[in-house]
GUKOL-374400 format. One record per atom (N, C-alpha, C, O): residue number from 0; atom name; x, y, z. Coordinates in steps of 0.1 Angstrom, whole numbers, plus 5000, padded with zeros to 4 digits. Example, Ala and Ser with C-alpha at 12.3 -4.5 7.8 and 13.67 -1.06 7.14 Angstrom:
- i/at/X/Y/Z
- 0/N/5132/4943/5078
- 0/CA/5123/4955/5078
- 0/C/5132/4967/5078
- 0/O/5142/4967/5085
- 1/N/5128/4978/5071
- 1/CA/5137/4989/5071
- 1/C/5129/5000/5079
- 1/O/5134/5011/5080
//
This chain:
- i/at/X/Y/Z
- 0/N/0918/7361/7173
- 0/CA/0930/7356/7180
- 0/C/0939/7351/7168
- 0/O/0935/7344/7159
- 1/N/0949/7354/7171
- 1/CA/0961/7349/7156
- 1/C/0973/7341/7168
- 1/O/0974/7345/7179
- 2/N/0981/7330/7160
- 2/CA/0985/7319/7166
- 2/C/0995/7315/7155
- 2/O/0994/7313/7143
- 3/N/1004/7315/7166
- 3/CA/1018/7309/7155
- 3/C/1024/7298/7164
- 3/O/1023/7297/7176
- 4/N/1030/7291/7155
- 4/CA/1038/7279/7161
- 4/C/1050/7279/7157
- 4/O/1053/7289/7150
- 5/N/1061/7270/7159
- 5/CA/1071/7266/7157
- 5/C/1078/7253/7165
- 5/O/1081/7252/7177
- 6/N/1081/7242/7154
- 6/CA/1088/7233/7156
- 6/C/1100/7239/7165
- 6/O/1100/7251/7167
- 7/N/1111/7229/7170
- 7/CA/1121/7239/7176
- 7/C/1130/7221/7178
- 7/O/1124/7211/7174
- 8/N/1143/7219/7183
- 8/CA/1152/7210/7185
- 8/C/1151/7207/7197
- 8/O/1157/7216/7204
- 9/N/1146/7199/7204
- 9/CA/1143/7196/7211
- 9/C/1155/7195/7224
- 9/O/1151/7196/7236
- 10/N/1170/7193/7220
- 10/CA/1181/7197/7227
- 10/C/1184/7215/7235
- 10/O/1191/7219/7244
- 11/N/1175/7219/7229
- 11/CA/1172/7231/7229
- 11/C/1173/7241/7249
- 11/O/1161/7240/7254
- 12/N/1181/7247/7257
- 12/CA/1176/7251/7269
- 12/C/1166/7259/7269
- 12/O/1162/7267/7260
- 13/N/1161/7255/7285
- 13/CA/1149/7266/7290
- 13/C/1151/7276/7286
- 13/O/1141/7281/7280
- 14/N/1167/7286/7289
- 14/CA/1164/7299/7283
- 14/C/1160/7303/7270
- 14/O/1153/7312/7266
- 15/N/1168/7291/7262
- 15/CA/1169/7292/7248
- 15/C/1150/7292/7240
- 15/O/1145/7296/7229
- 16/N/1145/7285/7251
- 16/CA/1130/7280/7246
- 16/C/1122/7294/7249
- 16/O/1115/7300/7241
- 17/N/1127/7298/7266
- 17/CA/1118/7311/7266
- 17/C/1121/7324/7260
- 17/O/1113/7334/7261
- 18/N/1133/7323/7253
- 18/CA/1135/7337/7244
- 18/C/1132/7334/7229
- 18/O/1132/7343/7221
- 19/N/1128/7321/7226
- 19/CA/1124/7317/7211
- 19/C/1106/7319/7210
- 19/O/1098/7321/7201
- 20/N/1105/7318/7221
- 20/CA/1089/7318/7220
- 20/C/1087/7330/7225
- 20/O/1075/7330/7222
- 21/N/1091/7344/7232
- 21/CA/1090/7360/7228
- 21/C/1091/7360/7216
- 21/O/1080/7360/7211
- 22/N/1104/7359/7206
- 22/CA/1108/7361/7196
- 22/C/1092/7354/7188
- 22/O/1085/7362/7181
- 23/N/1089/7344/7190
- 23/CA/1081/7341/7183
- 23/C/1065/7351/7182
- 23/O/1058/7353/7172
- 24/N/1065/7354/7192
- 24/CA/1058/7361/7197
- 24/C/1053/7375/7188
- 24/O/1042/7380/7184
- 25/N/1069/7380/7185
- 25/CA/1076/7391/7182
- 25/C/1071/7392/7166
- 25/O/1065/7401/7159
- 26/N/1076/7381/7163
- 26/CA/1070/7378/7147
- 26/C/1060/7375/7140
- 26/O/1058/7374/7128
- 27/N/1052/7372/7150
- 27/CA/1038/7370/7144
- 27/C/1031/7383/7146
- 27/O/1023/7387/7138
- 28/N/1035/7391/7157
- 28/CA/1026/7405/7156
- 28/C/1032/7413/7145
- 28/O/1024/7421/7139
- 29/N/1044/7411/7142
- 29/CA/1050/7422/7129
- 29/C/1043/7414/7115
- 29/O/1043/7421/7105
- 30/N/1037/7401/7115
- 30/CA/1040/7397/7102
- 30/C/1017/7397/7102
- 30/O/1012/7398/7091
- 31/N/1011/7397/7113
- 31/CA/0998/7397/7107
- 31/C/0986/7405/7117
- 31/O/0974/7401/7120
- 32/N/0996/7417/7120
- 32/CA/0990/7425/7129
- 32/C/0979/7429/7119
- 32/O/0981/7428/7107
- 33/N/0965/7434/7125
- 33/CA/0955/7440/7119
- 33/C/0957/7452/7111
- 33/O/0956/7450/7098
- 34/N/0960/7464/7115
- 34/CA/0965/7474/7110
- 34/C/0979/7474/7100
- 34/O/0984/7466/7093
- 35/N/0980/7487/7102
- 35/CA/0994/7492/7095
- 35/C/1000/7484/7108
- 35/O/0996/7480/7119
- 36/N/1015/7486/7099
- 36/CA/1026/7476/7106
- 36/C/1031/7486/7115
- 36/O/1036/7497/7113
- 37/N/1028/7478/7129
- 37/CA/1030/7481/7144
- 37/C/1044/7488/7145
- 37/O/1054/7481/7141
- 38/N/1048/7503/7152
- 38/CA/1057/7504/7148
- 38/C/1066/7501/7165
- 38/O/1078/7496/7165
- 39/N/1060/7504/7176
- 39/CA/1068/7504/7188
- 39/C/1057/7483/7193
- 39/O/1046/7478/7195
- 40/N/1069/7480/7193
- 40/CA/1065/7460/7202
- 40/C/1071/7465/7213
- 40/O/1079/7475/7214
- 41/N/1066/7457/7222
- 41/CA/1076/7451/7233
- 41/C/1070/7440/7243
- 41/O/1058/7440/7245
- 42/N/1081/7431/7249
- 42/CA/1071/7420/7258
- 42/C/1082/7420/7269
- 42/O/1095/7421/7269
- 43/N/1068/7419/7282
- 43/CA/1077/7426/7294
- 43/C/1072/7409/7302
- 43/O/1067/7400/7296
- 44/N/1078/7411/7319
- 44/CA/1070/7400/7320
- 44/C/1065/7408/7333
- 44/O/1071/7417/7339
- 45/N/1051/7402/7336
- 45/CA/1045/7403/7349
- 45/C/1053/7399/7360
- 45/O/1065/7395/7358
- 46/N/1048/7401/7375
- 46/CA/1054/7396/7383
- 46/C/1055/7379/7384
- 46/O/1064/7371/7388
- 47/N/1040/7376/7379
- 47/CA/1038/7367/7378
- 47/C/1047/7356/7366
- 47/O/1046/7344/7364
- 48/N/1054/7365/7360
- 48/CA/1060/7352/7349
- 48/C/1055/7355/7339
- 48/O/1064/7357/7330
- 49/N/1040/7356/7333
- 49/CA/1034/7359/7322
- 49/C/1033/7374/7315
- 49/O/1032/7385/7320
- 50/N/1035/7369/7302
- 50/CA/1043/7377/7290
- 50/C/1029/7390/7289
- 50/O/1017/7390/7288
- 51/N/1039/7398/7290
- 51/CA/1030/7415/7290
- 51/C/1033/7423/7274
- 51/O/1043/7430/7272
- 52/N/1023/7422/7263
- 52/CA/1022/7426/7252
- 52/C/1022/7440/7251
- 52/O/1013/7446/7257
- 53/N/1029/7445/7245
- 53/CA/1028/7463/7243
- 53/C/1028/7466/7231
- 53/O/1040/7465/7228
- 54/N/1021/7470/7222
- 54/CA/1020/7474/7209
- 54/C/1017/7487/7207
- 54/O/1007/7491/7213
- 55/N/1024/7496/7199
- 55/CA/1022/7513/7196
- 55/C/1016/7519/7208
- 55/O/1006/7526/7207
- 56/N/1023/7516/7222
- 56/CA/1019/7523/7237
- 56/C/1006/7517/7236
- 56/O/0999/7525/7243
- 57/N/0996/7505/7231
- 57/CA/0988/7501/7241
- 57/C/0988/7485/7246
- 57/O/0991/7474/7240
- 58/N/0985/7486/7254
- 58/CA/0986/7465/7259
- 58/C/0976/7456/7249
- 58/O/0967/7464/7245
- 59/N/0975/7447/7246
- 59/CA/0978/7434/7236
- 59/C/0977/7426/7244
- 59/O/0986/7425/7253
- 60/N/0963/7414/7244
- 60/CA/0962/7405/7255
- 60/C/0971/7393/7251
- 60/O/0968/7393/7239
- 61/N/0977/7387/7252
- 61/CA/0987/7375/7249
- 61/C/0990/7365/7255
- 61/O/0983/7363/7266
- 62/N/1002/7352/7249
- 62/CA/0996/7342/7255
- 62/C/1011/7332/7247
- 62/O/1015/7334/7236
- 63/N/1017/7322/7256
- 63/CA/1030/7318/7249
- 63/C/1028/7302/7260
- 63/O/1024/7301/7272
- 64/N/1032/7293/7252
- 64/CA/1035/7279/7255
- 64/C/1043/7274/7250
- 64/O/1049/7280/7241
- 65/N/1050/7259/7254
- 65/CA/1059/7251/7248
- 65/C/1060/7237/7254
- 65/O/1058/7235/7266
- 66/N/1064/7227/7245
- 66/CA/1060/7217/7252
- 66/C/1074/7210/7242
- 66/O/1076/7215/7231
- 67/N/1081/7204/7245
- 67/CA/1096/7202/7245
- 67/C/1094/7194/7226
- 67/O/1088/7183/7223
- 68/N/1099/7202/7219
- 68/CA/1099/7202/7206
- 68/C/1093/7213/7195
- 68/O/1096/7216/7184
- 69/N/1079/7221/7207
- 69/CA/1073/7230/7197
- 69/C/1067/7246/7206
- 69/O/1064/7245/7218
- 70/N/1067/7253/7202
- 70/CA/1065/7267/7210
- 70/C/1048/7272/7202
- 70/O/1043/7268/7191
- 71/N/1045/7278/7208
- 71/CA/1031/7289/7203
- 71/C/1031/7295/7213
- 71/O/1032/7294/7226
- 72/N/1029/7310/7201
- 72/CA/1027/7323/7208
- 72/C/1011/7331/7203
- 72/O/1010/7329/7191
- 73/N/1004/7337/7207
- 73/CA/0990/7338/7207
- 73/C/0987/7355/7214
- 73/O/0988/7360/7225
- 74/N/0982/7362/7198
- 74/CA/0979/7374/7206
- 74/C/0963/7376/7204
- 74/O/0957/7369/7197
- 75/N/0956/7389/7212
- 75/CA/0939/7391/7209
- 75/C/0938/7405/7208
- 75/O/0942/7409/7219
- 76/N/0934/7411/7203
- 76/CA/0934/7424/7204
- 76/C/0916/7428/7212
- 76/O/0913/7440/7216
- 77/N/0909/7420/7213
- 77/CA/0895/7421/7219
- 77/C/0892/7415/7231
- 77/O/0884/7421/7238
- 78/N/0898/7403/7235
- 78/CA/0900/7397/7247
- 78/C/0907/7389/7255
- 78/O/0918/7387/7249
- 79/N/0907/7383/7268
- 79/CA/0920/7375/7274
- 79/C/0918/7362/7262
- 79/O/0908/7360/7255
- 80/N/0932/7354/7264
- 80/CA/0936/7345/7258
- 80/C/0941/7338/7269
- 80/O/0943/7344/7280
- 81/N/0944/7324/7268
- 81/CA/0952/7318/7272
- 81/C/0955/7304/7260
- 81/O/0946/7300/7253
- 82/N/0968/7300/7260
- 82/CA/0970/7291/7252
- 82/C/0976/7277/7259
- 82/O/0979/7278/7271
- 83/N/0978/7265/7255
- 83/CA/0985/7254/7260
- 83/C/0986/7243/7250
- 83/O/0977/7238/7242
- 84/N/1002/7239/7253
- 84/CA/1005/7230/7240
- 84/C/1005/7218/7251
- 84/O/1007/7220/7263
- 85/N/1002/7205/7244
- 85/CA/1008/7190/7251
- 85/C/1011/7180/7243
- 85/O/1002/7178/7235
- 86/N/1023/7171/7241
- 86/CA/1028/7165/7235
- 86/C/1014/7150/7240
- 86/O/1013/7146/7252
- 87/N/1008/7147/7232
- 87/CA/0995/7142/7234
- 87/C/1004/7123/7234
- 87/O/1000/7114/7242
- 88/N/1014/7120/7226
- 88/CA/1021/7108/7228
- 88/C/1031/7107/7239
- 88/O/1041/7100/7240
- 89/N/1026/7113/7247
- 89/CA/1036/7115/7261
- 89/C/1036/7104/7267
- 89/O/1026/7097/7265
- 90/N/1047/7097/7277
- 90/CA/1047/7085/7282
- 90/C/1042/7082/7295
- 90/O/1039/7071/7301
- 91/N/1039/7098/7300
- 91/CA/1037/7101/7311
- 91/C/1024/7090/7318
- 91/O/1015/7087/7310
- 92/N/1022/7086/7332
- 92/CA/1010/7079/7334
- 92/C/1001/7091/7340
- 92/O/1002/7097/7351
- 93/N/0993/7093/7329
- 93/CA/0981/7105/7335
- 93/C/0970/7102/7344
- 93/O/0963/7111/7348
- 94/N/0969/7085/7349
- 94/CA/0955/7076/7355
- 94/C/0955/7085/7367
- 94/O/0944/7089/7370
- 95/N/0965/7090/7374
- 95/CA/0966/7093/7384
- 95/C/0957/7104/7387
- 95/O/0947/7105/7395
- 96/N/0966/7115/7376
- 96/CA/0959/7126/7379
- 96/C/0943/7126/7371
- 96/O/0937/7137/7373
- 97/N/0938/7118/7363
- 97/CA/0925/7112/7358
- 97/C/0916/7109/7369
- 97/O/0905/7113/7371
- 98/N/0925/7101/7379
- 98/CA/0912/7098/7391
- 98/C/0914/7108/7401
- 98/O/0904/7109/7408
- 99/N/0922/7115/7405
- 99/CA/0922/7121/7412
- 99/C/0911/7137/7409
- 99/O/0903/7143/7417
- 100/N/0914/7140/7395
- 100/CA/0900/7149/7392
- 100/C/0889/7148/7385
- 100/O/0884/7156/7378
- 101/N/0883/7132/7387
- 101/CA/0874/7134/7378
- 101/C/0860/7142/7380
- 101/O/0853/7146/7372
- 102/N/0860/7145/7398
- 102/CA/0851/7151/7393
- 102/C/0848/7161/7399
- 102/O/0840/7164/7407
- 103/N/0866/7172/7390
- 103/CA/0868/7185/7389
- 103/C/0865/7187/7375
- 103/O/0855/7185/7368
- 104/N/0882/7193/7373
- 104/CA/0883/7194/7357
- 104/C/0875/7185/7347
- 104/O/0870/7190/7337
- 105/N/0873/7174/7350
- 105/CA/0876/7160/7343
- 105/C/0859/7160/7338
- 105/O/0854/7158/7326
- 106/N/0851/7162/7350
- 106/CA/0837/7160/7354
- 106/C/0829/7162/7344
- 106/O/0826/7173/7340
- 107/N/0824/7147/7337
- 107/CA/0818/7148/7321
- 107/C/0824/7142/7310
- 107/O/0817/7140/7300
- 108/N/0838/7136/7312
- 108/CA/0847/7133/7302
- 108/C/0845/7121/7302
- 108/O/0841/7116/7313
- 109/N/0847/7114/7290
- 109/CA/0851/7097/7289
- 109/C/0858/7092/7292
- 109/O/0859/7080/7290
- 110/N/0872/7104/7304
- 110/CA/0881/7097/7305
- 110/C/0891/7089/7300
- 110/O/0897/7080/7307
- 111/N/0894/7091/7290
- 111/CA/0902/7085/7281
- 111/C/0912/7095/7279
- 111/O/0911/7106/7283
- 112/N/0926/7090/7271
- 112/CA/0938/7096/7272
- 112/C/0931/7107/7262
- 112/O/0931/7118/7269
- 113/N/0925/7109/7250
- 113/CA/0925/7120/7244
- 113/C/0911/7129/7250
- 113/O/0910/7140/7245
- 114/N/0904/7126/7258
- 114/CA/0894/7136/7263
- 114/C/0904/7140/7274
- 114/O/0901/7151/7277
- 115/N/0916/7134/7282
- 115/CA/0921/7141/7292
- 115/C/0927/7152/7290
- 115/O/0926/7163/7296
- 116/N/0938/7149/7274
- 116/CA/0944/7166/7272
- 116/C/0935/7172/7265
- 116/O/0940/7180/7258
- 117/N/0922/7171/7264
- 117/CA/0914/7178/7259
- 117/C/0913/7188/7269
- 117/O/0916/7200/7268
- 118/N/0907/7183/7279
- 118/CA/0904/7190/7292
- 118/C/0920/7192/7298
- 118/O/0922/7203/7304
- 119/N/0927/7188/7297
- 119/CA/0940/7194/7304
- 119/C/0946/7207/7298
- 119/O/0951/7217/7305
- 120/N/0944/7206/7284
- 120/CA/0947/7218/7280
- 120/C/0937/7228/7278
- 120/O/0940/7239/7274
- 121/N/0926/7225/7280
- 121/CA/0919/7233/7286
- 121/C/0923/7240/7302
- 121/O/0928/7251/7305
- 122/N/0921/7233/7308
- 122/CA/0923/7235/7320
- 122/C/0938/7252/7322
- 122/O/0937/7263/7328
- 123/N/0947/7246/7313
- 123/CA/0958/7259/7319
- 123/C/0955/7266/7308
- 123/O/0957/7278/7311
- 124/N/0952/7266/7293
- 124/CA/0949/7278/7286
- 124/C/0943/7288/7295
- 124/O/0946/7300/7296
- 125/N/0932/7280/7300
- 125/CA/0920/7288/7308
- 125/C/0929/7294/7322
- 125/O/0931/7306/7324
- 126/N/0932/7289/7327
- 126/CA/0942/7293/7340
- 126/C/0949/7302/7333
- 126/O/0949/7313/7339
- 127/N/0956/7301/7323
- 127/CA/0961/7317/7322
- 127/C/0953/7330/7314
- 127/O/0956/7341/7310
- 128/N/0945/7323/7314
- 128/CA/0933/7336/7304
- 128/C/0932/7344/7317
- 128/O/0933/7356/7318
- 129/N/0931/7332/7331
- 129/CA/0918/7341/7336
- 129/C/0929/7347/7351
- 129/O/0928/7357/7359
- 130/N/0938/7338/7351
- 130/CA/0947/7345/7359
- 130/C/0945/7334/7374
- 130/O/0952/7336/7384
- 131/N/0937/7327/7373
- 131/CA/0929/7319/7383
- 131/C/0942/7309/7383
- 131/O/0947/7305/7373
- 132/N/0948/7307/7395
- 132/CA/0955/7294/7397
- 132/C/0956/7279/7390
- 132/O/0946/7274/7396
- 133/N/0960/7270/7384
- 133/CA/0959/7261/7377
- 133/C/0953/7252/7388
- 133/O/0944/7246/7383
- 134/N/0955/7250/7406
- 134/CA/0956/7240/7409
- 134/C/0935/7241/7410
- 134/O/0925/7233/7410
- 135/N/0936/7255/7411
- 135/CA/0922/7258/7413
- 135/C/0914/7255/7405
- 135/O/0903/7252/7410
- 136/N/0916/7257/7388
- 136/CA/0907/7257/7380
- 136/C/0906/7239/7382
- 136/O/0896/7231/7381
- 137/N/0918/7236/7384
- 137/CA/0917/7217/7382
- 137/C/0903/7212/7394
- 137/O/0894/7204/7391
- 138/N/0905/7216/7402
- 138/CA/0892/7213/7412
- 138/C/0880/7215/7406
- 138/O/0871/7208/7411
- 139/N/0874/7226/7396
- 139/CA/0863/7227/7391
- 139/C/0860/7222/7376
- 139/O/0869/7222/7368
- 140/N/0844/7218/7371
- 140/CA/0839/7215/7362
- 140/C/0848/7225/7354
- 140/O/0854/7235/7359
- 141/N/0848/7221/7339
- 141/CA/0850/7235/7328
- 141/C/0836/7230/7319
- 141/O/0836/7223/7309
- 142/N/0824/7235/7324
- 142/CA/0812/7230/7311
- 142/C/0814/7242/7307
- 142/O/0819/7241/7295
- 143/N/0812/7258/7312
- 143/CA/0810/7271/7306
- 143/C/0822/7266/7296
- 143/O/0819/7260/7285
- 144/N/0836/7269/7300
- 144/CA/0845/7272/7288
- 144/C/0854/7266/7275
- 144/O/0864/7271/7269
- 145/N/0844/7250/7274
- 145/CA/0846/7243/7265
- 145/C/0840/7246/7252
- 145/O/0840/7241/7241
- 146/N/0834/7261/7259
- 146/CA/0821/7264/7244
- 146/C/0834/7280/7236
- 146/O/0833/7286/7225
- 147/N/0843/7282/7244
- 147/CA/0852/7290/7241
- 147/C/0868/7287/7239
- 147/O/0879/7293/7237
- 148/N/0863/7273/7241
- 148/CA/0879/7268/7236
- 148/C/0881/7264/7219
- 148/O/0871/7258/7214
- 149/N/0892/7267/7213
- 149/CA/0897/7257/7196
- 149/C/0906/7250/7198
- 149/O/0917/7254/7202
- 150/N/0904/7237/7195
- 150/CA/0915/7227/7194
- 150/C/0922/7226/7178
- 150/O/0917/7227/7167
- 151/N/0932/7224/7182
- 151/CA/0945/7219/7171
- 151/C/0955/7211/7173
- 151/O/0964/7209/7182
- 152/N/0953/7206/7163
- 152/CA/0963/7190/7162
- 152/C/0978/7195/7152
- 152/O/0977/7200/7140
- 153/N/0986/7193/7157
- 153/CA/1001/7197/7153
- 153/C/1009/7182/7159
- 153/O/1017/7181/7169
- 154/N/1004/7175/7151
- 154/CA/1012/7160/7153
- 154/C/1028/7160/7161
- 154/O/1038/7166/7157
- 155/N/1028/7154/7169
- 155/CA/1025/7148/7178
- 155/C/1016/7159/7192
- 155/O/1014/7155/7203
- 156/N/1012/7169/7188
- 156/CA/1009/7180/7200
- 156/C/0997/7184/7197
- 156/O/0992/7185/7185
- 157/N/0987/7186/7216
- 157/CA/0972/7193/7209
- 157/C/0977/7204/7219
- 157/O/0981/7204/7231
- 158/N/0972/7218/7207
- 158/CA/0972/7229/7209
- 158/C/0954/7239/7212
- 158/O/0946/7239/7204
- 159/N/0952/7244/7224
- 159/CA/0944/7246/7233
- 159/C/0938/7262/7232
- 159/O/0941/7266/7243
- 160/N/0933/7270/7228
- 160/CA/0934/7280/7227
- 160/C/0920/7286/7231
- 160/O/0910/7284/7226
- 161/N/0921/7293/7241
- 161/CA/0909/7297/7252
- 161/C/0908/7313/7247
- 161/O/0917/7321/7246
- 162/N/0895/7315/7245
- 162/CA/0895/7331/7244
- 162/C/0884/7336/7254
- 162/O/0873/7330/7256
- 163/N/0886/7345/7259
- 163/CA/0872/7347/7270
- 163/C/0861/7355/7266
- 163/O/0853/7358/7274
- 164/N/0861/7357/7255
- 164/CA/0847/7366/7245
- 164/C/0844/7355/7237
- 164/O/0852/7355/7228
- 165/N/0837/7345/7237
- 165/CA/0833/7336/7228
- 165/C/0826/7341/7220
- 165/O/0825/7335/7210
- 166/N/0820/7354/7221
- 166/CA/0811/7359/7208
- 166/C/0820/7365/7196
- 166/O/0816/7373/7187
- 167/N/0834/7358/7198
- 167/CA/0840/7364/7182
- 167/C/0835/7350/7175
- 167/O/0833/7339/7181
- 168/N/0834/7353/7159
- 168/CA/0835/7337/7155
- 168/C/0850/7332/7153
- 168/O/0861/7336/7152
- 169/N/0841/7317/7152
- 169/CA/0852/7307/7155
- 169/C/0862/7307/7143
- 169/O/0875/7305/7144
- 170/N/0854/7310/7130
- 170/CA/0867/7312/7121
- 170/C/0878/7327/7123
- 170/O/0888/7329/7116
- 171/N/0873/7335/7132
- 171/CA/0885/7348/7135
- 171/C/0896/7341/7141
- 171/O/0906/7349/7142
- 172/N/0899/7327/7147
- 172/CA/0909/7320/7154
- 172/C/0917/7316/7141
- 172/O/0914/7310/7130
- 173/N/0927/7319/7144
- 173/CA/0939/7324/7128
- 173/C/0949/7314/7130
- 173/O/0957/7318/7139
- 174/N/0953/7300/7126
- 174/CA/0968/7293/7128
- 174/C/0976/7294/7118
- 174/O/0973/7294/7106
- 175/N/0989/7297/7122
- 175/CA/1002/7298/7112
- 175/C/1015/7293/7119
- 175/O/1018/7295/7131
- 176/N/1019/7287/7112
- 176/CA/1030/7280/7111
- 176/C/1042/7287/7108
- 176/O/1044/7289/7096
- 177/N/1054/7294/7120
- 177/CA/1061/7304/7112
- 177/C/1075/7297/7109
- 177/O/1076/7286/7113
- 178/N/1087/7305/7103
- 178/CA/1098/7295/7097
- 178/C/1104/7290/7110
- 178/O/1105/7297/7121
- 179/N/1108/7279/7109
- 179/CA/1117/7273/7116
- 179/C/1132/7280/7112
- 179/O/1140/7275/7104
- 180/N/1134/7288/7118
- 180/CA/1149/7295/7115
- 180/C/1161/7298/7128
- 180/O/1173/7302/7126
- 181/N/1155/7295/7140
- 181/CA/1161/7295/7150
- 181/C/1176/7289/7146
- 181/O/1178/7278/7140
- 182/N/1186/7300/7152
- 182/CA/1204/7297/7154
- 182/C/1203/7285/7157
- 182/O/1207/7278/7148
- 183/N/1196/7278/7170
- 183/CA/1199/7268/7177
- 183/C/1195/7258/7171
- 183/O/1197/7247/7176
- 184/N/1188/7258/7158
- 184/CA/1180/7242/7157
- 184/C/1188/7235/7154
- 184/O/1186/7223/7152
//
């Protein structure tokens, strides 16, 4: 799995965020695609909202997040992905939704602010790997797919990255940091 990031301006709109993070998308498959350099891209979207990868006429499993300051886009050429960013210094009161699943999602955790977006961003990486509804996966344990998740820390943000073949190794999970060059920053 290869994984790019990008800081971004936080004044920044929705649309402006959801066409920076294709674009982002865009540039990490041109810049560390496996092969020779991919000559036909394209990213469509599902009915569903989620981003449909097309590379030299064949599909490309993929995967795009954003959490108001930073974007990641995430492609696999072997299996589903799902990705999730969270600004982990959020002011937000998470107690709520902590007791309300602990023993779903949660079921196992210390409960504490950094085991929650551990499992939170578990929780929707995995929801979009697997196509499974978020509110659903939140009602269940995740023991199986904490053995196929990589975490990353991108201060102030933890970045989530779910692959559903865990038999790749853990060092094939690729991070890069691409330019901050966006018109809008």
């Amino acid at each position: 799995m290869v994984i790019g990031y990008r800081l971004y301006n936080e004044a920044a709109s929705k649309k402006q965020v959801s066409a920076a993070a294709k674009d982002l998308l865009l540039r990490l498959v041109k810049k560390y695609w496996p092969a020779t350099e991919p000559q036909r891209i394209s990213i469509e979207n599902s009915d569903s909202g989620a981003p449909l990868l097309n590379v030299n006429g064949y599909p490309v499993y993929c995967s795009l997040s954003h959490k108001s300051g930073c974007i990641a886009a995430a492609y696999s050429t072997t299996s589903t992905i799902g990705i999730d960013l969270e600004n982990v210094q959020t002011r937000k009161d998470y107690h709520r939704i902590r007791d309300y699943y602990k023993d779903g999602f949660l079921a196992g955790s210390t409960l504490t602010k950094s085991d929650f977006f551990h499992h939170w961003t578990l929780a929707e990486a995995f929801a979009k790997a697997s196509g499974v509804p978020l509110l659903s996966v939140l009602e269940r344990p995740l023991h199986r797919q904490k053995h196929s998740a990589k975490y990353f820390q991108i201060e102030p943000f933890l970045l989530c990255a779910y692959q559903s073949d865990s038999s790749e190794r853990e060092d094939a999970v690729l991070l890069y940091q691409l330019d901050n060059d966006n018109q809008w920053q």
